[in-house]
N, C-alpha and C positions, 0 to 999 in steps of 0.2 A: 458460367458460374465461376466466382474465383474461387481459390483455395483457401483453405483456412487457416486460422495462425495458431491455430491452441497451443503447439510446439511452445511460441515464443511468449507469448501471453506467461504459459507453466512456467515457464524458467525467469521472465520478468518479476511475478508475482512472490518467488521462491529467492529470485537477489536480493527483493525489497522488502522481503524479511529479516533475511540475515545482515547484509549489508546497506543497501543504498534506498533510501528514501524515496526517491523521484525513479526510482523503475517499479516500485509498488503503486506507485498512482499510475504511471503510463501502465501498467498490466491490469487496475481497474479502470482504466477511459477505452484502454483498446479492447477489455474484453466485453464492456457493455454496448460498445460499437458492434462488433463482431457478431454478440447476440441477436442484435436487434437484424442484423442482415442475414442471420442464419433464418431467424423466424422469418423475414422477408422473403427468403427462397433465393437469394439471388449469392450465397454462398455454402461451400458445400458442409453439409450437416454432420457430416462422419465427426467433426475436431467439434463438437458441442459438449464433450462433456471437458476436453481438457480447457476447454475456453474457459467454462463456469466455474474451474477449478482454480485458474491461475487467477479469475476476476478476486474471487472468494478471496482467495491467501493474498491480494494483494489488495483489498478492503482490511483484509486484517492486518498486513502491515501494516499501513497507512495509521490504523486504527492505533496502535502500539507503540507508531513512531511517536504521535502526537502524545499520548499518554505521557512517554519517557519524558518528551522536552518539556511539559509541560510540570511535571513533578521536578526537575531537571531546576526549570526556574523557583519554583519555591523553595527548593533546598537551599538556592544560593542565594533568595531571599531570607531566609531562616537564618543563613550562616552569617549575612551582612546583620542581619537583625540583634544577631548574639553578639556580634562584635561589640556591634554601636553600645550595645547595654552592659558591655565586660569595660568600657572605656570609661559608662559615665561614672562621676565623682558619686 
């Protein structure tokens, strides 16, 4: 039986809120992996709640990250928009 990663998953899922993007998704791809081999039996069950812990918080990164960029672009669409119309005659 291997050992579990909840450890690492919690702490991925915990950077990729605060700081970095791409460790909020690798904390949700490794803890849906993780899941599905706990429920397999073939890893050990004790780190299953921090696993579903770190997937969670790093679905909700993810989730937050895109939010920002995405409001992110249309501010700076909005702000070119007002430009172009503070220019015209």
């Amino acid at each position: 039986m291997k050992p579990h990663r909840g450890t690492l998953i919690l702490v991925f899922g915990i950077l990729g809120l605060v700081i970095c993007l791409p460790l909020g998704i690798a904390a949700w791809i490794m803890g849906s992996g993780d899941l599905k081999q706990i429920d397999a039996g073939t890893m050990d069950p004790s780190g299953r709640s921090m696993t579903s812990a770190g997937k969670i918080i790093g679905m909700i990164a993810t989730i937050l990250w895109i939010i920002g960029i995405v409001a992110g672009v249309v501010m700076a669409i909005g702000l070119v928009g007002l430009r172009v119309a503070a220019q015209a005659p």
